[in-house]
N, C-alpha and C positions, 0 to 999 in steps of 0.2 A: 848184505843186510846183516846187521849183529843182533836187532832182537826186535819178536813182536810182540805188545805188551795188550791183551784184550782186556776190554773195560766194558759195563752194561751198556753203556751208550756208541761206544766208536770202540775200533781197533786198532791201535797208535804202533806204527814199523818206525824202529829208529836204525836208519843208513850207516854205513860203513866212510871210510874217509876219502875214496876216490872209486869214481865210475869214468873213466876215460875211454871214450872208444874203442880205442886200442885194446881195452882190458876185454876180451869178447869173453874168457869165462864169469867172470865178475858180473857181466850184466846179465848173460844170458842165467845166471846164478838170478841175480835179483831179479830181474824180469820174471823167473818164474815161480819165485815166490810172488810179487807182489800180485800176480793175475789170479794165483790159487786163493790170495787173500781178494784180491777183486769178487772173484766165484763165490767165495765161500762164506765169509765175513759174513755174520747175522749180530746186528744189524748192517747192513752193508751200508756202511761209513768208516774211511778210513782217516787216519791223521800222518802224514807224511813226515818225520821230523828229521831235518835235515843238519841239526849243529853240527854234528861232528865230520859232516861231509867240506871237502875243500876244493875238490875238483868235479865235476861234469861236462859231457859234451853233450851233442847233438841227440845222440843215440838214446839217453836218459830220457832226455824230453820227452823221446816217441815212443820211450816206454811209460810215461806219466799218461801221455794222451792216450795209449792204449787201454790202460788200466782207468783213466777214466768213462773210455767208453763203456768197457764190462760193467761198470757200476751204475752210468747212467740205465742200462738196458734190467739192473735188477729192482730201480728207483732210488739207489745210493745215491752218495760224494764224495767228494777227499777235499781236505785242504792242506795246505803244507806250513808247516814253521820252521822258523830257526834257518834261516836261509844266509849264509856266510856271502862277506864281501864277493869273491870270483865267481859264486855259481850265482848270485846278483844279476850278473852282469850278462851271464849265460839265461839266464829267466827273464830278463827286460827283453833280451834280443828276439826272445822266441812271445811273447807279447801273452803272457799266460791270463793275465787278469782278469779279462771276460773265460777264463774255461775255469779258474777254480780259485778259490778264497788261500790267502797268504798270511799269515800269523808272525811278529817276529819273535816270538818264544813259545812253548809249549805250553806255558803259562797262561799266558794271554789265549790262545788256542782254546784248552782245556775251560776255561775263565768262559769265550764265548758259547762253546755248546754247553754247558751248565746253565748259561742263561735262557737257554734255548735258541740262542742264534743258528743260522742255515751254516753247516760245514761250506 
């Protein structure tokens, strides 16, 4: 994870460039920042921004699903943007759309919770 930027409304984590399963420090690194932000984030909504990430596997996912359980359980959400061709492809497969709202730029993101859209 390279940085988490809080804002009044959400608290937007911008990822690092590869989460590969393999990498076990690397997630168990992000994993536990994002759960601390899960926890802790007031208001608990978070924005996931994924541009500069290139790689993900499996293991990512079930750290997203995890991270969104903690926030359903505080009355959060997360949504994610900026989501790169390959990790695309890795997010079709795992069929996220019914568990959380998808953005393709942070832009547009930012853009719909200002209008008061649901993260």
């Amino acid at each position: 994870m390279t940085d988490v930027i809080r804002q009044p409304d959400l608290t937007i984590i911008e990822f690092d460039e590869n989460y590969d399963s393999l990498e076990t420090a690397a997630l168990e690194e992000m994993a536990g920042a994002l759960f601390g932000e899960a926890t802790h984030a007031d208001p608990p909504q978070l924005l996931l921004d994924l541009s500069n990430t290139t790689f993900i596997g499996s293991t990512f996912i079930r750290v997203l699903l995890e991270t969104r359980k903690r926030l359903n359980a505080r009355g959060g959400s997360m949504a994610i943007c900026g989501v790169r061709e390959f990790c695309e492809e890795v997010f079709r497969a795992a069929k996220p759309d019914a568990i959380w709202t998808t953005y393709p730029s942070r832009r547009e993101a930012l853009e719909a919770v200002t209008s008061r859209a649901v993260l």
